[in-house]
VOMAR-811995 format. One line per field, with one value per residue (C-alpha): y, z, x; residue in three letters; residue number from 0. Coordinates in nm, 4 decimals. Layout:
% VOMAR-811995
yy Y:...
zz Z:...
xx X:...
residu ALA:...
num NUM:...
***
This chain:
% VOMAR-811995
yy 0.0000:0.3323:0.6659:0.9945:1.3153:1.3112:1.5886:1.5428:1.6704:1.5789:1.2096:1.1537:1.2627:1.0694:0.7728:0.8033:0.8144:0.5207:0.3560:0.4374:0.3245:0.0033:0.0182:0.1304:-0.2782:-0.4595:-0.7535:-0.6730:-1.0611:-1.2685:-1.1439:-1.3132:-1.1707:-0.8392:-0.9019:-0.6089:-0.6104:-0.5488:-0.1879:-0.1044:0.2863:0.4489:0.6794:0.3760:0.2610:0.5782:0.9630:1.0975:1.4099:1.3793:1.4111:1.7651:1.8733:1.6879:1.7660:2.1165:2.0782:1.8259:1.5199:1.1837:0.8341:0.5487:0.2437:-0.1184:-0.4740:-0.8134:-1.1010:-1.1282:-0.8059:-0.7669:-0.4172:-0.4788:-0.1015:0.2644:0.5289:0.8936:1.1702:1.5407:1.8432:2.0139:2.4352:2.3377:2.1965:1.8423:1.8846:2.1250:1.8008:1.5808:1.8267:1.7699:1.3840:1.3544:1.6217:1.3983:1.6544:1.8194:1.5137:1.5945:1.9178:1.8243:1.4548:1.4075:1.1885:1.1767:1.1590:1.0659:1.0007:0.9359:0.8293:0.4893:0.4560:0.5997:0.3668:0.4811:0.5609:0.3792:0.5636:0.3629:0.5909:0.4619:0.5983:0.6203:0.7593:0.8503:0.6926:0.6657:0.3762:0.2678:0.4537:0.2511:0.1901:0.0694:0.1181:0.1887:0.1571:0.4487:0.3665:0.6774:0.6724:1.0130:1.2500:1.1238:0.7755:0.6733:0.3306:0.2181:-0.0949:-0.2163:-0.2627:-0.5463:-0.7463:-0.5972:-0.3244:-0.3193:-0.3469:-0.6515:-0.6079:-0.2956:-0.1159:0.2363:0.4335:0.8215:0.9300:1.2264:1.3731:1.7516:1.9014:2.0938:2.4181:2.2732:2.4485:2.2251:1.8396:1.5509:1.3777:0.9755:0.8157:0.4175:0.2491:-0.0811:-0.1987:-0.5029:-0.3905:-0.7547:-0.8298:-0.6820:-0.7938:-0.9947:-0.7007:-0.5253:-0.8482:-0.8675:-0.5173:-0.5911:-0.9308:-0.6992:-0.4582:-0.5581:-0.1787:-0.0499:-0.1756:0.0487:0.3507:0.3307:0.3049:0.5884:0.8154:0.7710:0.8643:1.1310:1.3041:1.2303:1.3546:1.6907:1.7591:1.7255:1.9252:2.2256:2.1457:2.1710:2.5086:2.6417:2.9716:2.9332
zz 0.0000:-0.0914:-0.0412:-0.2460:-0.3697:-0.7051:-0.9160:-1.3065:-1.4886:-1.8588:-1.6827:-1.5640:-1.8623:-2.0660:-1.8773:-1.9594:-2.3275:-2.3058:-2.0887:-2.3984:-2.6452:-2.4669:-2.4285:-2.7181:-2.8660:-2.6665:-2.8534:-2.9356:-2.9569:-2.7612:-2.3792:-2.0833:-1.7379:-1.6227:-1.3237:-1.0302:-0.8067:-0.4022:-0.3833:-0.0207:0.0982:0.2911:0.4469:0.5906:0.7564:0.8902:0.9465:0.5629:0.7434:0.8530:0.5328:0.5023:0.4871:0.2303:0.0106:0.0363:-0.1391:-0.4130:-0.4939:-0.3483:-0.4435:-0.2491:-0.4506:-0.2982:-0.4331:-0.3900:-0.2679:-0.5959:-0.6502:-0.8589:-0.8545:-0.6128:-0.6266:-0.6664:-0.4725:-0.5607:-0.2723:-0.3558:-0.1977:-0.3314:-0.2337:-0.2244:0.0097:-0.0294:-0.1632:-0.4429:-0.5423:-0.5279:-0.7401:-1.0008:-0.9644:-1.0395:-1.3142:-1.6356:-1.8242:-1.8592:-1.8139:-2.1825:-2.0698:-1.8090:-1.7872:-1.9621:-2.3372:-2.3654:-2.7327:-2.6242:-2.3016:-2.3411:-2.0198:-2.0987:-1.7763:-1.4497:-1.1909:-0.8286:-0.7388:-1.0326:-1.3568:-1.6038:-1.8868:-2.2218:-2.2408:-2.5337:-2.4145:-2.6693:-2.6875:-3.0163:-3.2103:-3.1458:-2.8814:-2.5714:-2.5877:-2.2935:-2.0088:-1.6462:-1.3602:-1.1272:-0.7370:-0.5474:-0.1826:-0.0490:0.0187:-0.0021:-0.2094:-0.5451:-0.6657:-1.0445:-1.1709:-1.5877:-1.6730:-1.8769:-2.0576:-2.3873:-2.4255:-2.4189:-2.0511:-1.8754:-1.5357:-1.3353:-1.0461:-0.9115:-0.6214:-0.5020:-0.1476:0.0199:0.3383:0.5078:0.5961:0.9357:0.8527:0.6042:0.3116:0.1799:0.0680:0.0712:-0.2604:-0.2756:-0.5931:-0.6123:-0.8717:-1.0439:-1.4009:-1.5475:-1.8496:-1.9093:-2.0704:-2.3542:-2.6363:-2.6858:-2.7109:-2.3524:-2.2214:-2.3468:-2.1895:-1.9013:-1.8616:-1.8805:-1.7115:-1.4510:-1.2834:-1.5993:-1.4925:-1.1594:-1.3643:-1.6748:-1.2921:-1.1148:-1.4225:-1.4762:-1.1038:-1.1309:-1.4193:-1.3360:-0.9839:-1.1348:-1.3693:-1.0968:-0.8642:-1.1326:-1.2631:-0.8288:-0.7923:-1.1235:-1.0322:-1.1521
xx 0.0000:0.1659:0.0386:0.1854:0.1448:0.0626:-0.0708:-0.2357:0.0176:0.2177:0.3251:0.0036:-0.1748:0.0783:-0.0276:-0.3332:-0.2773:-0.1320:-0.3969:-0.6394:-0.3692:-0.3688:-0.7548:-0.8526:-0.7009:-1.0055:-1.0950:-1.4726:-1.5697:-1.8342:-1.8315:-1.9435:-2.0938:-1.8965:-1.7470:-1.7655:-1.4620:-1.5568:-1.3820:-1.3024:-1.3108:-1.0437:-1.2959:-1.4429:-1.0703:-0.9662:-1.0160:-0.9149:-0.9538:-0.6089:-0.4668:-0.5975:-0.2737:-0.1074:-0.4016:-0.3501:-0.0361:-0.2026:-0.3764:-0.3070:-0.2971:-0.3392:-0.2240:-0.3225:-0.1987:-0.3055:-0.0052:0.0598:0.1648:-0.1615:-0.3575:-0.6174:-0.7537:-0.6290:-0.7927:-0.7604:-0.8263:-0.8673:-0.9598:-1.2337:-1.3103:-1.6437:-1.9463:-2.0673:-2.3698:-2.2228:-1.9997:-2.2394:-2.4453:-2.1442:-2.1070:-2.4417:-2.5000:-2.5096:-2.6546:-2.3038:-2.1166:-1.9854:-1.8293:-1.6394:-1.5676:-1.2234:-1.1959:-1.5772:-1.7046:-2.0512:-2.2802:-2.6511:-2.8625:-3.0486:-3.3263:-3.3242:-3.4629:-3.5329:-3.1752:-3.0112:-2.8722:-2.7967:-2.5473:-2.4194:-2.0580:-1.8073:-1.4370:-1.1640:-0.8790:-0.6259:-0.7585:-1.1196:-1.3569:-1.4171:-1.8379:-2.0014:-2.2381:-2.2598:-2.5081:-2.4607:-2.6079:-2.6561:-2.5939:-2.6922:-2.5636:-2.2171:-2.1427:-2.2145:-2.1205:-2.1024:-2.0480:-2.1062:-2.4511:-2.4398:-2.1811:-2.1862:-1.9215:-1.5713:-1.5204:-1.5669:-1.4275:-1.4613:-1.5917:-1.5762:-1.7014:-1.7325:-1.7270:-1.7345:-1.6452:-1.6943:-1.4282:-1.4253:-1.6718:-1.8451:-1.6650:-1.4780:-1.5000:-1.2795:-1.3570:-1.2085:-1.2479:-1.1529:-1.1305:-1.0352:-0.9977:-0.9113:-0.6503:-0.5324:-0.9001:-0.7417:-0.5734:-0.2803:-0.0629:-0.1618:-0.0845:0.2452:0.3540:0.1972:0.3907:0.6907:0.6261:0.3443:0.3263:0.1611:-0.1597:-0.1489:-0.0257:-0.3472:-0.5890:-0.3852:-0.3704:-0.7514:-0.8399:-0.6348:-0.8138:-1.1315:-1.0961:-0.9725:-1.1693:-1.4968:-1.3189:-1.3084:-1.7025:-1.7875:-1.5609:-1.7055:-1.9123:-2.2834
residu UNK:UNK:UNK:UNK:UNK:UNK:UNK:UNK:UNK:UNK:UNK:UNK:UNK:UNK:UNK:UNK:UNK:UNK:UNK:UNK:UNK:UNK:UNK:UNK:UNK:UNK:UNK:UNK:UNK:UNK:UNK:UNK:UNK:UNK:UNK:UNK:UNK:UNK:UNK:UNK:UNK:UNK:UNK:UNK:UNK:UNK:UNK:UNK:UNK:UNK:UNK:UNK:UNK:UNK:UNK:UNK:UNK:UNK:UNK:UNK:UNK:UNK:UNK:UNK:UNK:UNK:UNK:UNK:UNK:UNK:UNK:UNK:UNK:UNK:UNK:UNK:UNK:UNK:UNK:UNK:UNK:UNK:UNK:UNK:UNK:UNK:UNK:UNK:UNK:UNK:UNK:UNK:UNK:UNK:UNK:UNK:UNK:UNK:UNK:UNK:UNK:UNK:UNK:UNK:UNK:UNK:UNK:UNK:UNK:UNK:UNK:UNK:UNK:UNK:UNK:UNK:UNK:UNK:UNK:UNK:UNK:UNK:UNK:UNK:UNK:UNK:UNK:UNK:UNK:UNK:UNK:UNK:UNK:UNK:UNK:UNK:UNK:UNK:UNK:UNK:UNK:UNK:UNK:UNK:UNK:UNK:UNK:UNK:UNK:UNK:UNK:UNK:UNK:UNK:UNK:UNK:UNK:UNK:UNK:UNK:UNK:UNK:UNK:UNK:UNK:UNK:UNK:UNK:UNK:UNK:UNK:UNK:UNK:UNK:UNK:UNK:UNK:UNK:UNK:UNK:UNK:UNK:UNK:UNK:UNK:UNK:UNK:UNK:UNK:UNK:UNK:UNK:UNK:UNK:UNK:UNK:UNK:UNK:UNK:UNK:UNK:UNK:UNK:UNK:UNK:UNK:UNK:UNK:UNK:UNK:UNK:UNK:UNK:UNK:UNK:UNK:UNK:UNK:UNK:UNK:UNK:UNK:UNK:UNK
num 0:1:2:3:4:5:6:7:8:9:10:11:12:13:14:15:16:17:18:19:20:21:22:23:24:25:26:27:28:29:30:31:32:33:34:35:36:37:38:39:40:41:42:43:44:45:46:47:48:49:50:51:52:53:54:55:56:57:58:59:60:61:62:63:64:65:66:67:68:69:70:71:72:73:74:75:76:77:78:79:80:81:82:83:84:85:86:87:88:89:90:91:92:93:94:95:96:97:98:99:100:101:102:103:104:105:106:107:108:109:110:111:112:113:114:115:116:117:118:119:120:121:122:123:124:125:126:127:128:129:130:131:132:133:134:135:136:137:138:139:140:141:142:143:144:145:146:147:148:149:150:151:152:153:154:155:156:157:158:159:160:161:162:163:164:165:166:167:168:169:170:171:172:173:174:175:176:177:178:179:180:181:182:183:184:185:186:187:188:189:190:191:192:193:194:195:196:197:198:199:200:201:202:203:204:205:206:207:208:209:210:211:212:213:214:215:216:217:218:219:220:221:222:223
***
């Protein structure tokens, strides 16, 4: 388990070019079941408040393997200048999802069922777009969970989660972002780097959570 500093810059956003380089090869054959990882929240294993001031200086990244050495999850923790309910305002805005959720070429909501959202997504990457969907859960006021919807896109094994926690007056909000995704469902290629060079499949899930972390924090800070 490592913790660090880590802010979105060129070698994180170069990571995630390669992530979608890497992505963008998913064989697009017959799929089975998708498979949702258990994610586990920091906020739930300690006080996250106590990193306030680490975050002040940046972003952090909390990067968890299995035995194996494995990725078991990534969790992303930011500090946002805004209340909770003005993030989750942002998490849950779909309508502007397209102008403010990084690499998205399209987003369309499918059904919306009691606290479920269902979204179709399609992310740019070089190569072929990544098309798939996702089942949003929200937890109010403070966790959303999302998970595939169904088999048939070209992500088979996944699982991500929001939570948020007030920080001391009320003005600010912890945002923590984990995530998990199975690169090595990929094609032949992907596994061959990763084979290599096994850490690549924490850097694709860290440089993801970092840009998706950022780019809520500026939608919740926007002025309206």
């Amino acid at each position: 388990m490592n913790l660090a500093n880590a802010t979105p810059g060129r070698g994180g956003l170069l990571s995630f070019m390669l992530a979608g380089a890497c992505l963008g090869l998913l064989s697009r054959g017959a799929r089975g079941q998708p498979v949702t990882p258990a994610l586990e929240s920091v906020a739930e294993r300690q006080d996250v408040t106590a990193f306030l001031p680490l975050l002040r200086s940046g972003d952090l990244t909390l990067v968890e393997s299995r035995p194996d050495g494995r990725l078991k999850q990534v969790t992303v923790l930011g500090l946002v200048s805004a209340p909770p309910q003005r993030v989750w305002d942002a998490l849950t805005d779909y309508a502007h999802y397209r102008d403010f959720m990084p690499s998205l070429a399209g987003f369309e909501i499918v059904r919306c069922e009691g606290d479920e959202v269902v979204a179709a997504y399609e992310v740019e990457v070089p190569g072929s777009n990544l098309e798939y969907r996702l089942r949003h859960r929200h937890r109010p006021p403070a966790r959303v969970d999302i998970s595939l919807a169904d088999a048939d896109g070209d992500i088979r094994t996944g699982a991500w989660r929001w939570d948020l926690v007030a920080c001391p007056g009320g003005q600010q909000t912890i945002v923590l972002y984990t995530l998990y995704t199975d690169v090595r469902e990929s094609s032949w290629i992907v596994r061959r780097v990763l084979k290599s060079q096994p850490a690549m499949e924490h850097a694709m899930n860290v440089a993801t959570g970092l840009l998706t972390v950022s780019a809520v924090r500026r939608w919740a800070e926007k002025p309206r």
